[in-house]
Every structure is written in structure tokens, then in C-alpha cells.
C-alpha positions in Angstrom: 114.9 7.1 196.3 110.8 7.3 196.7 109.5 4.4 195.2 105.7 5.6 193.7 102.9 3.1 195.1 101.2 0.9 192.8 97.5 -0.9 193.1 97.3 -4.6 193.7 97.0 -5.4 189.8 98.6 -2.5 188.3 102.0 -4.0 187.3 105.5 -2.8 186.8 105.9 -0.5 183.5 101.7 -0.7 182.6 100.9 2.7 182.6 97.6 3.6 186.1 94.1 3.9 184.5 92.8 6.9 183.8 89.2 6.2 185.9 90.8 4.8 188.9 89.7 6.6 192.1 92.8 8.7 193.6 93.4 7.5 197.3 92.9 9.9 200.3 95.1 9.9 203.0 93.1 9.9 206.3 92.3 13.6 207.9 94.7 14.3 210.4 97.3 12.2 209.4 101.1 13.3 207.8 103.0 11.8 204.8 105.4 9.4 205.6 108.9 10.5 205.1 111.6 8.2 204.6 115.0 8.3 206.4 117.3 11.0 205.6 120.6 9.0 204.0 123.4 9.0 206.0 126.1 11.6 205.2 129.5 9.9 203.2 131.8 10.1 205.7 134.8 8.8 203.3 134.0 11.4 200.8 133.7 14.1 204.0 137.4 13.1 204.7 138.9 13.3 201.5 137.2 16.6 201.1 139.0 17.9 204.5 142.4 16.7 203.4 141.8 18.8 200.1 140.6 21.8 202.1 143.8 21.0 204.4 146.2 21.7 201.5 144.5 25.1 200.6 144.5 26.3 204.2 148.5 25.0 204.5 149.0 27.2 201.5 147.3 30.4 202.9 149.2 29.9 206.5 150.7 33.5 206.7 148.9 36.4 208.5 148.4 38.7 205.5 146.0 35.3 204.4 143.6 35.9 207.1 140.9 37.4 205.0 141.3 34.7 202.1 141.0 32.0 204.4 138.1 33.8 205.6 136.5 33.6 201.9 138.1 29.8 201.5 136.7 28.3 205.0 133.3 29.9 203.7 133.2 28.7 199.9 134.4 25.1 200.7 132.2 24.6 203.6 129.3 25.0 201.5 130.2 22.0 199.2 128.4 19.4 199.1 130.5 16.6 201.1 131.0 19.0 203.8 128.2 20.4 204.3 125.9 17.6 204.3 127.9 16.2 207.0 128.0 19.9 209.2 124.4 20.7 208.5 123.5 17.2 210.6 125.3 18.4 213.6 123.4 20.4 216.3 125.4 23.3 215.2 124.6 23.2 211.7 126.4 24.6 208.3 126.4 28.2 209.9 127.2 27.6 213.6 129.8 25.3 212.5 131.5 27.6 210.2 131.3 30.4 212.8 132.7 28.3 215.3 135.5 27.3 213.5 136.3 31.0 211.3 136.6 32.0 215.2 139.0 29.0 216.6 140.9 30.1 213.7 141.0 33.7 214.8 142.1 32.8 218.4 144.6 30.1 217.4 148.0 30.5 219.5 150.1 27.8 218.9 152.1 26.7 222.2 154.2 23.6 223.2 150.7 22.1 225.2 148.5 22.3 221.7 148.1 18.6 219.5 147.3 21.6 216.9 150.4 22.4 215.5 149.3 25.2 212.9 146.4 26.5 211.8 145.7 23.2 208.9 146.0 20.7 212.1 143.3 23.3 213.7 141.2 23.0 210.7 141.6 19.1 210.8 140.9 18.5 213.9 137.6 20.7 214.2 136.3 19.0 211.4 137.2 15.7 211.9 135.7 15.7 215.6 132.5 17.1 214.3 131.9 13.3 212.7 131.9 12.2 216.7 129.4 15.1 217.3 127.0 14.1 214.7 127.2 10.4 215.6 126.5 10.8 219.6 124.1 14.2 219.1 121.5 12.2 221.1 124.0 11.5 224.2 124.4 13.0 227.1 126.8 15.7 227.9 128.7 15.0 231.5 128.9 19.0 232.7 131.0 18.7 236.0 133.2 16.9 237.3 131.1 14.8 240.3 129.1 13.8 237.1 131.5 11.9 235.6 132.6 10.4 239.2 129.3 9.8 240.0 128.0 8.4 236.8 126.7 4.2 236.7 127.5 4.7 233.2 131.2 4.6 233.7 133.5 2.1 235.3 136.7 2.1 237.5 139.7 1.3 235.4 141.6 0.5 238.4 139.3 -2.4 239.8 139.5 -3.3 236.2 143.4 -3.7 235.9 144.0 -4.8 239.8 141.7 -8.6 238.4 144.2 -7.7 235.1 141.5 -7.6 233.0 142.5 -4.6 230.8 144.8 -5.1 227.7 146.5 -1.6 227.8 147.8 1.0 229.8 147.6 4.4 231.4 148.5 6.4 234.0 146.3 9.1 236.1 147.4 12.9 237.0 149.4 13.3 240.3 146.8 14.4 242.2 149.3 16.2 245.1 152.8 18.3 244.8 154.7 15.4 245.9 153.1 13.0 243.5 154.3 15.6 241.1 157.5 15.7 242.4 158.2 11.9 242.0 156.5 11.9 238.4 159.2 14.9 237.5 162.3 12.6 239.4 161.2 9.5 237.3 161.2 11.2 234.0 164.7 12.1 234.6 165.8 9.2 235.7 163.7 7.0 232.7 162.9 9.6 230.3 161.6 7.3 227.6 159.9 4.6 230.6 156.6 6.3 229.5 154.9 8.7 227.2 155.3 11.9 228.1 151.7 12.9 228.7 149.7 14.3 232.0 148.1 10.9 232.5 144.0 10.6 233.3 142.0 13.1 235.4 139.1 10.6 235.4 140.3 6.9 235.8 136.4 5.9 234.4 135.0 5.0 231.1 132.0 3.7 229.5 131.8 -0.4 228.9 131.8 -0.5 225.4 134.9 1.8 225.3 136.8 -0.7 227.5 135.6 -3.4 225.5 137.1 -1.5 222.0 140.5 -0.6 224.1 140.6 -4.3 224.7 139.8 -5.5 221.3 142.6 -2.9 219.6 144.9 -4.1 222.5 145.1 -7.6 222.2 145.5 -7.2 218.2 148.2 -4.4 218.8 149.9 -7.2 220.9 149.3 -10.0 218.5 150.7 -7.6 215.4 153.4 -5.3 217.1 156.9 -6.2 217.2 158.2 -8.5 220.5 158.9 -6.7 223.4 156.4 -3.3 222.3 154.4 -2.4 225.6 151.0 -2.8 225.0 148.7 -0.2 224.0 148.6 3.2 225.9 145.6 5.4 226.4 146.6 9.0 227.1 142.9 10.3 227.5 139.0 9.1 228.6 136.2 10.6 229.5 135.9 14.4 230.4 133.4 16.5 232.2 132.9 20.2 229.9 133.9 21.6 232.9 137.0 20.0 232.6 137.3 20.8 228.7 137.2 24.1 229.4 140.1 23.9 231.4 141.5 22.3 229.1 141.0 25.3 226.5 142.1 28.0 229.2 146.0 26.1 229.0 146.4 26.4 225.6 144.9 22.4 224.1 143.2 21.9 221.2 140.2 20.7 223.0 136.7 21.5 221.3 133.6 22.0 222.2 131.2 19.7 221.5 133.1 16.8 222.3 133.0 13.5 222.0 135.3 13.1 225.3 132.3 14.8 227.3 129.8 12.1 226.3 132.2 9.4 227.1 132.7 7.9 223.9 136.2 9.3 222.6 139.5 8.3 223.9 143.2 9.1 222.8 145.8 6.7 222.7 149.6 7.1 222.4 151.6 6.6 218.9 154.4 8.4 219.4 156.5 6.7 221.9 155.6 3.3 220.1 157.9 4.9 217.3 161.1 3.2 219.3 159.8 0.4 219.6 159.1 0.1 215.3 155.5 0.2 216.3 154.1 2.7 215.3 153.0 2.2 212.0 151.6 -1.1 213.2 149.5 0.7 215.3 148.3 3.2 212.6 147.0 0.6 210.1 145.1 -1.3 213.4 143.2 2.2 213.8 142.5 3.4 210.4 141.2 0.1 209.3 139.1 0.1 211.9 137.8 3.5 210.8 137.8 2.1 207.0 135.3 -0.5 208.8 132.7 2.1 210.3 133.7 1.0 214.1 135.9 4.5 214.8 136.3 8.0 214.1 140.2 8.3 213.9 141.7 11.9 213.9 145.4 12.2 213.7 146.6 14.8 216.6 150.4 14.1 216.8 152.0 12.6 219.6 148.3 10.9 220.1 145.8 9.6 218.2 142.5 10.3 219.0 139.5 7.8 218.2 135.4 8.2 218.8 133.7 4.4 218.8 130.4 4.6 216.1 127.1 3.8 217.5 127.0 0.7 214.9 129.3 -0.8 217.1 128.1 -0.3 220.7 125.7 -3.4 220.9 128.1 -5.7 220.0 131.2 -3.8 222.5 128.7 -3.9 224.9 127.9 -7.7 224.5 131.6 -8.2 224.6 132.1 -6.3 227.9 130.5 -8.3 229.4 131.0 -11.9 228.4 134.6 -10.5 228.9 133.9 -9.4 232.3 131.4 -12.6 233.3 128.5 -9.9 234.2 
């Protein structure tokens, strides 16, 4: 709220005097605006889960046209669209973007969107990781990312066994493919059933929060539960759109392509009475203001908030000793 000035003696609730001079601002110079407030992001979440239910109920093909109308009414409202209007995109590129993923949706066995509400849930929900990292970078290609000083190697990392979860990187020939298939056979529940990384890189503050949510995963998880596992790191857009051209759910912007999102297995932990445990780490860290948490499924995936980079950062790398 604009507080009004006040002279030196005028005090609070005495009414300005009549004959006092009124002040000039300087030629050339602009009024000083304050801050725009920060959108609510709680109240932008409970107003997607309520938009969820409406979409769920208007799931059938003949519906097309009144989700057309109900994606257009709701986005307007006020916890939405303050939050939307403060992306790059704004209100009207955002509802265009999403009345047309809607309009493409296919659903397929590759796809963390299940139906048209996950679609809807998970556009929206990743749009939260757009307007926090709008600033960032975007990595385009794929040498960017392996070339970047931003990111680290993961595997120099976890040969000095100083990462506190797991992952495993895309077969990169036929025969690595071949063994990957024979081992799934043979152990079928050994490992999640995911692809594994493209990019074995990431930014320091993101290993620093895997880190963090591993060692309390480990410390809260039932004996024996493997320790955290990380499906997915940074992508290049290139790679995103690759992504898109197989059938995933993978939008565009992302916070993947800035190197800030991650996704991390909670599905498998389910055998292991995990789960759950895993669940309430995440959204409480959400319920904090460190993460961006968007249910996909099989995997969870989470976008760290700028509030927290100094301090992951910090922690990198007393963790590290650099």
C-alpha cells in the first residue's frame, strides 16, 4: 500500500496546511514506483486444483468447446491470472498456449499426462518455475549444456561419493541398450523404470538441494529404502523438443532448460513403504517457499525458488570444500 509523504512537523492524523507550498519533483525525473507484490502462489494452487475438477468433469470430446469457454473464464480470475500475466507469455499467450496443448493432447504409454486434467495441471503448475527463473538463461543445444561452467559432472561427483542419491544416464549405444533391456528382465524391480539422464550435469545449487532432500529422505524413510533417485536434470530446448516429438509432456518454457528443475522417482519407492515419506519431504518443502513441486505420476517433478539459491549455493560448496 502507498504510504502518502508527510513534512517534518506535520504529524500523524493533523490534517496538511492549507498555505504550505506543494513540492516539485525535479524536471526530468519519474515517480518512484514501488515493487509490484509478489503473486500468491498458495492461493494460485488451490485455484488449479479447483479448475482441475471442472476440466475432469468436461473430459469427453463433445466438451471440447466448453472447456474452450471454462479454460477462458477461469484464467481470467484473479489468482490465476495474476500469477500468468507475470510470465513472459502473459494472460493471453498463456491461455493460447495451453487451449492449443489441449487441442493436440494424445495420450500414450510415454506421457506423465495421463488425461487432459494432468495436461491442465501440469502446464500450470510449471508456469510458477517460468515466472520465478524469467531472467535465466535458456541452454538451446545440446553442446550448451555440455559445455556450460555453470553445470557440473555428476559422475566426478559420485566416483569422491559425494552425492546422496542416485541416477542412471541413457545407453548411449545398441549394446548398452541391449544389456539395459537383459537387466530389466532379469531384476525387473532393481531400478525405476525410466530412460535414465541424457545430460549427466547440473547446476550447484541443484546438487546441493538433491543432497539436502537425500540425506533427510534417508534419515525419515524406512530401513533398507534406496536412497533418493533423480529421473531427470537439465535439458537443452533442443532436447525438449525431442522430447515433445515422442509423445512427453514436456513444455515449453521450461524450467529443465534453465537448469533449475529436476524430477525424482516416487513410484518405485512405493515397495519399499516409502513413498509417502517421500511426498511430505517435497511438499513441505514447497509449503516453505524452497520448491515448486508438481505431481507427474511415476515422478515428481520439483523447480528450486530463487529465495533459496544463495544459501544452496553456500552449501555446495562448504559441502564440496571449494
Amino acid at each position: 500500500m502507498r504510504v502518502p509523504s508527510r513534512s517534518p512537523g506535520q504529524q500523524p492524523g493533523s490534517p496538511p496546511s492549507p498555505t504550505a507550498p506543494a513540492r516539485r519533483r525535479p524536471s526530468g525525473t519519474t515517480p518512484r514506483r514501488l515493487p509490484a507484490p509478489a503473486p500468491d502462489l498458495p492461493a494460485y494452487r488451490a485455484a488449479v486444483a479447483e479448475l482441475l475438477v471442472e476440466v475432469g468433469a468436461l473430459a469427453d470430446a463433445a466438451s471440447t468447446r466448453a472447456r474452450q469457454v471454462l479454460i477462458d473464464e477461469r484464467l481470467r480470475e484473479p489468482a490465476l491470472a495474476a500469477v500468468l500475466d507475470a510470465t513472459p507469455q502473459g494472460l493471453i499467450g498463456a491461455r493460447e498456449t495451453l487451449l492449443l496443448e489441449m487441442a493436440r493432447y494424445q495420450p500414450n504409454d510415454r506421457t506423465s499426462a495421463r488425461d487432459l486434467s494432468a495436461l491442465v495441471r501440469i502446464y500450470l503448475l510449471s508456469r510458477i518455475d517460468v515466472l520465478w527463473w524469467q531472467d535465466a538463461p535458456t541452454f538451446v543445444t545440446d553442446d550448451q549444456v555440455n559445455g556450460s561452467a555453470e553445470l557440473v559432472d555428476l559422475e566426478w561427483l559420485r566416483r569422491r561419493d559425494l552425492l546422496r542419491f542416485r541416477y542412471q544416464e541413457q545407453p548411449a549405444t545398441i549394446l548398452g541398450r541391449a544389456a539395459r533391456g537383459l537387466r530389466r528382465r532379469l531384476r525387473p524391480d532393481a531400478t525405476p523404470h525410466t530412460a535414465g539422464l541424457l545430460f549427466r550435469r547440473a547446476r550447484r545449487e541443484v546438487v546441493a538441494l538433491l543432497n539436502d532432500i537425500g540425506r533427510d529422505f534417508t534419515a525419515a524413510a524406512p530401513p533398507a529404502t534406496p536412497p533418493l533417485w533423480v529421473t531427470s536434470l537439465v535439458r537443452s530446448a533442443e532436447h525438449q523438443y525431442r522430447l515433445r516429438r515422442l509423445g512427453y509432456a514436456a513444455m515449453l518454457p521450461s524450467g529443465h532448460c534453465l537448469g533449475y528443475s529436476v524430477d525424482v522417482e516416487l513410484a518405485w519407492f512405493e515397495r519399499f513403504g516409502a513413498r509417502d515419506t517421500l511426498a511430505e519431504l517435497l511438499l513441505s518443502r514447497q509449503e516453505a517457499g524452497e520448491l515448486n513441486v508438481i505431481d507427474e505420476g511415476q515422478a515428481w517433478h520439483l523447480c528450486l525458488a530463487p529465495t533459496a539459491r544463495r544459501r544452496l549455493r553456500r552449501a555446495y560448496e562448504a559441502e564440496m570444500g571449494v
